[in-house]
Wavefront OBJ file of the C-alpha trace (Angstrom):
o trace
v 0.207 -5.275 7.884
v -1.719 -3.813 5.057
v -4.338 -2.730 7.279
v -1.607 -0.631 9.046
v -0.124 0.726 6.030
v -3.581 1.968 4.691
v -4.826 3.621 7.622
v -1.271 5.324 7.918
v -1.715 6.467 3.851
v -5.525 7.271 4.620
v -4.007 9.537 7.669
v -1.570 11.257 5.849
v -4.274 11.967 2.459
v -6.256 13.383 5.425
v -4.233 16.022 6.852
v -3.211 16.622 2.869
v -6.616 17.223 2.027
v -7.600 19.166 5.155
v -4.514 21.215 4.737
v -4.942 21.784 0.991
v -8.743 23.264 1.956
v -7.985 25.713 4.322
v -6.274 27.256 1.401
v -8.407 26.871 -1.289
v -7.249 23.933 -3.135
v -9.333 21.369 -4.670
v -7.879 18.045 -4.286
v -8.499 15.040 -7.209
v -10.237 11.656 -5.924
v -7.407 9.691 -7.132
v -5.828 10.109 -3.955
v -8.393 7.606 -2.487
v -6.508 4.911 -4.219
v -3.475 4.186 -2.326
v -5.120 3.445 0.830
v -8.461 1.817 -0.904
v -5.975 -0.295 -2.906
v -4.378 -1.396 0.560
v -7.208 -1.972 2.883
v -8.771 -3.727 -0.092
v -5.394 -5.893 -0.831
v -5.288 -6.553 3.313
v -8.908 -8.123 3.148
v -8.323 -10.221 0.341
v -5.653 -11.777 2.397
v -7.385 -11.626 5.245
v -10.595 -13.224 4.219
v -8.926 -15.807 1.889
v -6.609 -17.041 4.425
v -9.673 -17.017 7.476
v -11.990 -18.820 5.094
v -9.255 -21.482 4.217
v -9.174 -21.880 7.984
v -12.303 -22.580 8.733
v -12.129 -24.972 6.006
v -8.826 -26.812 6.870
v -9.633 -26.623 10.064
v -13.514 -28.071 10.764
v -14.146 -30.996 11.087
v -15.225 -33.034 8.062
v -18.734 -32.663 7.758
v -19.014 -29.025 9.289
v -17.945 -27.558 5.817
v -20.953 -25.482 5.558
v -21.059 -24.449 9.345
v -17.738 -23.318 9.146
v -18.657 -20.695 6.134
v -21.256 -19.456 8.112
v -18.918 -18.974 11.151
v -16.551 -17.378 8.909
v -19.395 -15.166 7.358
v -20.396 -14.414 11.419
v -16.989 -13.136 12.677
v -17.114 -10.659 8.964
v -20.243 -9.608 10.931
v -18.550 -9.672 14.236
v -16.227 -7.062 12.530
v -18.818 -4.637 10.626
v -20.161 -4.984 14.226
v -17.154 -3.204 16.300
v -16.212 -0.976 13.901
v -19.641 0.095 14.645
v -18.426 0.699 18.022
v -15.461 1.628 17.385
v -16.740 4.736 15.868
v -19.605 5.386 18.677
v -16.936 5.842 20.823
v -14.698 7.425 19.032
v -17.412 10.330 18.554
v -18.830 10.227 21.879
v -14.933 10.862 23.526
v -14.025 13.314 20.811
v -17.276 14.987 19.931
v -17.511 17.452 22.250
v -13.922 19.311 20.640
v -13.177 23.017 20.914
v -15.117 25.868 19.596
v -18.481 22.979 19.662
v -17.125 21.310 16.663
v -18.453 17.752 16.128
v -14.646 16.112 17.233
v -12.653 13.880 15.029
v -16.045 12.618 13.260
v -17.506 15.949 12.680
v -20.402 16.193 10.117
v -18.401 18.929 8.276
v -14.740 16.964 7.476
v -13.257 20.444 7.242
v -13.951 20.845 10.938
v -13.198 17.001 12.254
v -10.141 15.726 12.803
v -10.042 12.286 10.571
v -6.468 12.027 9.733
v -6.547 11.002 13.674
v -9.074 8.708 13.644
v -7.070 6.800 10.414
v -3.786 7.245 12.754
v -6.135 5.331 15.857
v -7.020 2.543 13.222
v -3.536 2.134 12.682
v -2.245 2.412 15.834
v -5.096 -0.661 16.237
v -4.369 -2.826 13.658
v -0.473 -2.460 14.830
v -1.834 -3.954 18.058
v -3.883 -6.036 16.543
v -1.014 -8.003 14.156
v 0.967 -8.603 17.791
v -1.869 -10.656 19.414
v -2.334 -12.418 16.012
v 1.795 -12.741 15.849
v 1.626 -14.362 19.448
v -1.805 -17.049 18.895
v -0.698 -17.645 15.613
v 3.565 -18.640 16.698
v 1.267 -21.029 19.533
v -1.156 -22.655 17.508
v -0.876 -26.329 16.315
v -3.068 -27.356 12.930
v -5.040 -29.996 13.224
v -2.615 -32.191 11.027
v -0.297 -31.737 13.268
v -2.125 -32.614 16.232
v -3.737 -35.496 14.768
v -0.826 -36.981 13.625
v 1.337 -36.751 17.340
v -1.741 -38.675 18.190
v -1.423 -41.140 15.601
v -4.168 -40.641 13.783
v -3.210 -40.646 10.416
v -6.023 -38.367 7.738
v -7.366 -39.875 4.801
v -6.792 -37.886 1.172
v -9.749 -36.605 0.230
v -8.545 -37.117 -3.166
v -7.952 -41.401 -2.618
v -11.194 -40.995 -1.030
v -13.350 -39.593 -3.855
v -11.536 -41.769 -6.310
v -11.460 -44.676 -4.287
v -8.484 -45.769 -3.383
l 1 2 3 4 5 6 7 8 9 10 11 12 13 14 15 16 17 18 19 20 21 22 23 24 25 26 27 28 29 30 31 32 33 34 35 36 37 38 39 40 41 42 43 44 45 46 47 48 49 50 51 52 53 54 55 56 57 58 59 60 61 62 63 64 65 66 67 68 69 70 71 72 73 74 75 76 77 78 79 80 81 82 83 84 85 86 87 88 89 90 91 92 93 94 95 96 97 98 99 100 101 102 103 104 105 106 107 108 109 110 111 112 113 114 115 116 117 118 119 120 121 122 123 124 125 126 127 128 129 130 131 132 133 134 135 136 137 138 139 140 141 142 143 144 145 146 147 148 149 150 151 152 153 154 155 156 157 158 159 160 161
């Protein structure tokens, strides 16, 4: 949800900013932070909660493994975005007037504010798949104990008991 809100802020500083310089006006950084603060806030979430999953989830002595597969679906992500932009400039970059598209080398001739509004628009997808596997999944406490398989605290276990 951050993700969503961020891209929509990052839109709307966009157009602001590419407004504002048609005219003249030179616009402070500041307005970076809302949407930094956001996207940054969403992936501290994001990666807190996936890591703890990994964790909870494994199986006991595939604690390490699961960090790295944790640490491989970050790359997984660096990975499409990747993509993501590839096509993004290969559909848009041939725009009017032989302007460089929604990615264009000079910002004052791209159109990012749509780009931001696509990431949303993504993300928004993106949080109804996760809504729908998330409302379906069963954690493994759960599943082990309809089975009948009862877990041992780690805690009892360290200490002995």
């Amino acid at each position: 949800f951050l993700s969503i809100v961020g891209m929509a802020a990052a839109a709307i500083v966009e157009r602001h900013r590419l407004t504002s310089s048609t005219h003249g006006v030179t616009l402070t950084v500041f307005l970076l932070m809302p949407q930094s603060l956001l996207v940054g806030a969403g992936e501290a979430f994001t990666y807190m909660g996936q890591l703890d999953f990994f964790l909870r989830e494994c199986p006991k002595g595939m604690k390490t493994m699961s960090t790295g597969l944790f640490l491989s679906t970050c790359a997984l992500g660096f990975f499409f975005s990747t993509v993501i932009v590839t096509i993004v400039h290969k559909v848009t970059g041939h725009g009017p007037r032989g302007t460089g598209g929604w990615l264009a080398d000079n910002l004052d001739q791209g159109r990012l504010d749509y780009f931001y509004w696509l990431l949303a628009v993504m993300s928004a997808i993106n949080i109804v798949f996760f809504t729908i596997a998330a409302r379906g999944y069963v954690y493994k406490e759960k599943r082990l104990a309809d089975a009948g398989i009862e877990l041992a605290d780690e805690e009892a276990m360290i200490v002995g008991h």
